[in-house]
MARBADREN-667723 format. One record per residue (C-alpha): residue number from 1; residue in one letter; y, z, x. Coordinates in nm, 2 decimals, padded with zeros to 4 digits. Example, Ala and Ser with C-alpha at 12.3 -4.5 7.8 and 13.67 -1.06 7.14 Angstrom:
<nodes>
NODE    i  aa       Y       Z       X
NODE    1   a  -00.45   00.78   01.23
NODE    2   s  -00.11   00.71   01.37
</nodes>
This chain:
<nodes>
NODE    i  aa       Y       Z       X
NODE    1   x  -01.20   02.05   03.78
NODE    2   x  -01.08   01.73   03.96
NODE    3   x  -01.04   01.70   04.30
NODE    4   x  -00.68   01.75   04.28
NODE    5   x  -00.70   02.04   04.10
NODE    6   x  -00.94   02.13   04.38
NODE    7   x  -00.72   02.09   04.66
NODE    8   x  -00.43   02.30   04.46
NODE    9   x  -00.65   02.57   04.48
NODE   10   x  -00.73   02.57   04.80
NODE   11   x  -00.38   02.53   04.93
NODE   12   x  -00.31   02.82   04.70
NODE   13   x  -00.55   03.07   04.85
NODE   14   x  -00.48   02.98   05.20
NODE   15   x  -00.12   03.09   05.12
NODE   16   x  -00.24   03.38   04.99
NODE   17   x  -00.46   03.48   05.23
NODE   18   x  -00.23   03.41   05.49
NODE   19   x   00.08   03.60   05.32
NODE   20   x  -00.22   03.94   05.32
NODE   21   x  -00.28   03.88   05.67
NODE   22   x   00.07   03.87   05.81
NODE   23   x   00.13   04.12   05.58
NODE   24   x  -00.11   04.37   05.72
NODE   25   x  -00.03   04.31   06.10
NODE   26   x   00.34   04.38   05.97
NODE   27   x   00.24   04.70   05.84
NODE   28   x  -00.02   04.80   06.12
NODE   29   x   00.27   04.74   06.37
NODE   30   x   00.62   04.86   06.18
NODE   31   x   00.51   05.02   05.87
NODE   32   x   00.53   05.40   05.79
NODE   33   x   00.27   05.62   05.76
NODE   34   x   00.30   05.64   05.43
NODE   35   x   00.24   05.24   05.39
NODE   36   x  -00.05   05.20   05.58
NODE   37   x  -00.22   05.49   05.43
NODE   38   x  -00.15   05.33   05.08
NODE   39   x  -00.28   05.02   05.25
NODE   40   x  -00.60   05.21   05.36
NODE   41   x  -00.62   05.34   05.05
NODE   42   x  -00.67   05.01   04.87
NODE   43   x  -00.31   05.01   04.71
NODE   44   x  -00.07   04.68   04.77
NODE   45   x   00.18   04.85   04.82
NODE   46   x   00.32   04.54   04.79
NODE   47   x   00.74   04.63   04.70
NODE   48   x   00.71   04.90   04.94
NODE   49   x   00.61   04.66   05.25
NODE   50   x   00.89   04.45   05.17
NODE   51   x   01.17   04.70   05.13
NODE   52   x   01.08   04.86   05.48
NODE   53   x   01.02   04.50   05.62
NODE   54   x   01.41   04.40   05.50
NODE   55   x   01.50   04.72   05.68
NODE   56   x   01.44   04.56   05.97
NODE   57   x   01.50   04.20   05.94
NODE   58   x   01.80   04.20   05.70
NODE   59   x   01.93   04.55   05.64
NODE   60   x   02.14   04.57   05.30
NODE   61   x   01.91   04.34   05.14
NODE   62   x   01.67   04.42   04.81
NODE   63   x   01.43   04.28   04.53
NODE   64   x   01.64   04.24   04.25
NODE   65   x   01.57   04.42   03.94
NODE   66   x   01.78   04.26   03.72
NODE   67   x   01.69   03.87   03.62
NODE   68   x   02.03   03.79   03.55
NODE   69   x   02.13   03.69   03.92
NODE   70   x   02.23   03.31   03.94
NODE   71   x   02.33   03.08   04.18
NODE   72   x   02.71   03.06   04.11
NODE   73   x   02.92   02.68   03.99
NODE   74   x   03.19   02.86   04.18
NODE   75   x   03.14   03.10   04.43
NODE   76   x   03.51   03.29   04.58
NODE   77   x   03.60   03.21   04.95
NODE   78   x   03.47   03.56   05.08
NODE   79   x   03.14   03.51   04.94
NODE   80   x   03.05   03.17   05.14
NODE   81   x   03.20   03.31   05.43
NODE   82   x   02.93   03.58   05.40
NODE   83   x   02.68   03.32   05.38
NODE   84   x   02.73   03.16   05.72
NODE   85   x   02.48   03.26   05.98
NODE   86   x   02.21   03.35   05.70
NODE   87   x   01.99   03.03   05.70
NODE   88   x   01.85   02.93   05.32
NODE   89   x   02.09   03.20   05.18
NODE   90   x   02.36   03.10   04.87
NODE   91   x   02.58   03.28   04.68
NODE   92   x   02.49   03.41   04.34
NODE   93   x   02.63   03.63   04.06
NODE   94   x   02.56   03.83   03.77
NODE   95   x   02.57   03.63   03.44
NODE   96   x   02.60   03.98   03.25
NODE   97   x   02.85   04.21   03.54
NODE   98   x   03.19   04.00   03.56
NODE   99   x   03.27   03.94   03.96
NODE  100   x   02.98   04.08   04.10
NODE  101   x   02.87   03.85   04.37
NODE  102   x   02.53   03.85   04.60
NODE  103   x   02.40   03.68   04.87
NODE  104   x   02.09   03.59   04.78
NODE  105   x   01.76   03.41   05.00
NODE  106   x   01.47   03.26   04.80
NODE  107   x   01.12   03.25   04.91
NODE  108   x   01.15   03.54   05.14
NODE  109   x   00.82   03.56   05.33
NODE  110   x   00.70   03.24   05.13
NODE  111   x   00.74   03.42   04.82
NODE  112   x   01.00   03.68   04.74
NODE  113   x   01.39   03.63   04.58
NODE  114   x   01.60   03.91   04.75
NODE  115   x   01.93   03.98   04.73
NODE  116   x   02.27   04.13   04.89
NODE  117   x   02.54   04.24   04.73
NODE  118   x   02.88   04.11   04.86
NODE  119   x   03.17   04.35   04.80
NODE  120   x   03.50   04.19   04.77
NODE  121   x   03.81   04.26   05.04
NODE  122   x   04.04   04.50   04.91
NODE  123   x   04.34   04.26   04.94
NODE  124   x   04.13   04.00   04.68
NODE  125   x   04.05   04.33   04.38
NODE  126   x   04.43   04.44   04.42
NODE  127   x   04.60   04.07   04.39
NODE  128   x   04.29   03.95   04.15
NODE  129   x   04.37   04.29   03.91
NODE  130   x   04.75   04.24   03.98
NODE  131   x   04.73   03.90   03.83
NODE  132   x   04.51   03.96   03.57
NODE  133   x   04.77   04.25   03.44
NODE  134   x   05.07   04.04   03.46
NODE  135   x   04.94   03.72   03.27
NODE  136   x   04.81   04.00   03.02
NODE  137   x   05.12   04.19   03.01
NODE  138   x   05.27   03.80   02.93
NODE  139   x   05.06   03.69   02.65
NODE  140   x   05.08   04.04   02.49
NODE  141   x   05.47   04.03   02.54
NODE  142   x   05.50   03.64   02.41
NODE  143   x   05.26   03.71   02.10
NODE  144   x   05.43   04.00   02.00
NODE  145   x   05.75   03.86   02.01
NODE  146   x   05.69   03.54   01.82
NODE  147   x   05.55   03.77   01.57
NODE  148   x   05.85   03.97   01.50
NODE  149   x   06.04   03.61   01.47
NODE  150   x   05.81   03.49   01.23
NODE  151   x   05.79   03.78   01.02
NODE  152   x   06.16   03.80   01.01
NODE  153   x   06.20   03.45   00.90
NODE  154   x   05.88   03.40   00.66
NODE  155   x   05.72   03.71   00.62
NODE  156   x   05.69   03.89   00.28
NODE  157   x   05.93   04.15   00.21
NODE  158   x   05.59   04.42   00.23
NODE  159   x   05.52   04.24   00.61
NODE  160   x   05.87   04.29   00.72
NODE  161   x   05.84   04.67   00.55
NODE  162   x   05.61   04.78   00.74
NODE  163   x   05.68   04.64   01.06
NODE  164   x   06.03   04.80   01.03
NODE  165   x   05.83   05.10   00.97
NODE  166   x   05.60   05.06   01.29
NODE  167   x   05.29   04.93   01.17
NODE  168   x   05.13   04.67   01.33
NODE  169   x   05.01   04.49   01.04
NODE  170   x   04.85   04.23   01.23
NODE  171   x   04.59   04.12   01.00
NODE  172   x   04.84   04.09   00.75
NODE  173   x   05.03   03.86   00.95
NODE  174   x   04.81   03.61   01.03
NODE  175   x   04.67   03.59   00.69
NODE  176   x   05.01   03.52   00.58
NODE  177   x   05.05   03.29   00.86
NODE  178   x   04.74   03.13   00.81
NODE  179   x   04.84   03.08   00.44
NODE  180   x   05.15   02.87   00.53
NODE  181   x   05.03   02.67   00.82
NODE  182   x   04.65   02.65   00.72
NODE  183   x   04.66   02.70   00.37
NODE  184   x   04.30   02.82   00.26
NODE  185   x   04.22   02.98   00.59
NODE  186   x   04.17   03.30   00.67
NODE  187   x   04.04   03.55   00.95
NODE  188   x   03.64   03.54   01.03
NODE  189   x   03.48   03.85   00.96
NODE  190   x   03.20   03.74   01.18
NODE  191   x   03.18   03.49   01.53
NODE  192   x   03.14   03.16   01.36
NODE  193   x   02.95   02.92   01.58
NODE  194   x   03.02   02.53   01.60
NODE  195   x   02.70   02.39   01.47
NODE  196   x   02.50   02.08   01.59
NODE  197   x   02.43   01.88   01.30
NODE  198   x   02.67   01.92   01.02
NODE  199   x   02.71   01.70   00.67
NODE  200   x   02.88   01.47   00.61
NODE  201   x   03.13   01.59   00.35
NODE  202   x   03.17   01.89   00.66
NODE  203   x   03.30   01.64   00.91
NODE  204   x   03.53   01.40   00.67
NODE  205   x   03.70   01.77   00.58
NODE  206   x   03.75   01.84   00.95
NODE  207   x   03.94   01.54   00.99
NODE  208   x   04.16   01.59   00.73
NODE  209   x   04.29   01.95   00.91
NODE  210   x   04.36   02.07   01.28
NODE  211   x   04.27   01.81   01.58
NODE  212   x   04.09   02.14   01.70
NODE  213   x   03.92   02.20   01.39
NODE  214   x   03.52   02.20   01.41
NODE  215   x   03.26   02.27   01.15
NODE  216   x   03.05   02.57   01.20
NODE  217   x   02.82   02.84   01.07
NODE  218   x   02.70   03.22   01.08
NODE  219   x   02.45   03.35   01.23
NODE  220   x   02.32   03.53   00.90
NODE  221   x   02.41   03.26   00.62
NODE  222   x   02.37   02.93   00.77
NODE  223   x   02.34   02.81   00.41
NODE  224   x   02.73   02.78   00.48
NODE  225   x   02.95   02.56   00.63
NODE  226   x   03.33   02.65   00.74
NODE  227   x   03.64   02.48   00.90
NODE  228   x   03.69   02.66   01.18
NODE  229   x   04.01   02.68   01.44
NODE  230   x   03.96   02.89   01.75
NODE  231   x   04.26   03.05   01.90
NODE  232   x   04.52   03.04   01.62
NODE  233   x   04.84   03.22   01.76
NODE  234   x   04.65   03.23   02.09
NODE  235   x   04.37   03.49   02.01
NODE  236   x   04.22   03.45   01.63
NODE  237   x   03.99   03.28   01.50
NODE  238   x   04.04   03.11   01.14
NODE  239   x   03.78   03.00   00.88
NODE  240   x   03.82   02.79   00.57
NODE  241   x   03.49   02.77   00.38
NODE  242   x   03.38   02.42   00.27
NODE  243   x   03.22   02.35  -00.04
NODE  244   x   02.95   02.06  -00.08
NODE  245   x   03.03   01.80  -00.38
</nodes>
């Protein structure tokens, strides 16, 4: 061991002895009697001595138990106005729970991440929902109208059939679709993926279709290489597989 590696060492005991000694004056003076028995005991106790510690100090905040808390690109205006006043705090979110926001404090007695939940004013969920209902309500309303159009227009006489009949037939009219405006396309069965290094022969087809074209691959037969447009008629995605020469 050099003497850097030394001194690393050092400073890392100190810190933890000095986090066990703090932490059992905290306990000895605030703690319940059910911590410093488990202390006594020989236990750490450790979760338990912070949870009744952020009783006191910062009520509403907790350990997280879920790793997919991080610090937000974009965080709403409520959530850094919850933030001012709470020194090394920032707001985070959940990467997996859409629009759930936290205040969040890292290195909590020199060593814990702990974190707050920030409910959202009623006035921002009703006019966020509200919004989010009416542009839906839109797109669903604009597709299904230039739909009908087409289908009226260029649709086989089977397409129109059953549409007059009130099916939806929507996979049939995109494939139809497809086959007119994309000729040799046709509806993924599985999420194709863009992938990073394609052929040659790949990218000199991709330019010879859609600007938005890209070459990409599936997860279970990346042998195979496709055309691939995202967002044909605003919400499907179209494939056309390529072949190598």
């Amino acid at each position: 061991m050099n003497n850097l590696d030394k001194t690393n060492a050092v400073d890392v005991a100190d810190t933890i002895q000095d986090y066990d000694c703090e932490k059992r004056n905290w306990i000895s003076t605030y703690g319940s009697e059910l911590l410093q028995a488990s202390l006594l005991a020989g236990y750490t106790s450790d979760c338990r001595y912070v949870e009744e510690r952020l009783k006191l100090e910062l009520p509403g905040f907790l350990l997280p138990t879920d790793i997919s808390i991080k610090k937000t690109d974009s965080p709403p205006a409520y959530c850094l106005k919850a933030c001012i006043g709470i020194v090394g705090s920032y707001c985070s979110e959940d990467c997996w729970r859409d629009k759930e926001y936290y205040l969040t404090i890292d290195n909590y007695l020199g060593k814990h991440k702990i974190v707050k939940k920030i409910v959202a004013p009623i006035k921002v969920i009703d006019s966020e929902l509200s919004l989010a209902v009416r542009e839906s309500n839109d797109a669903c309303d604009g597709y299904e109208s230039d739909k009908r159009d087409w289908i009226f227009n260029f649709g086989s006489d089977l397409l129109q059939y059953s549409i007059v009949s009130n099916y939806e037939s929507d996979i049939r009219y995109v494939l139809e679709r497809a086959t007119i405006e994309h000729p040799g396309f046709y509806l993924s069965e599985s999420q194709h993926q863009r992938t990073d290094s394609p052929p040659e022969y790949c990218l000199e087809a991709c330019l010879r279709e859609d600007s938005t074209s890209y070459v990409s691959q599936t997860k279970y037969h990346s042998d195979n290489y496709y055309i691939t447009i995202d967002n044909f008629l605003g919400k499907h995605q179209i494939v056309k597989k390529l072949m190598s020469w």
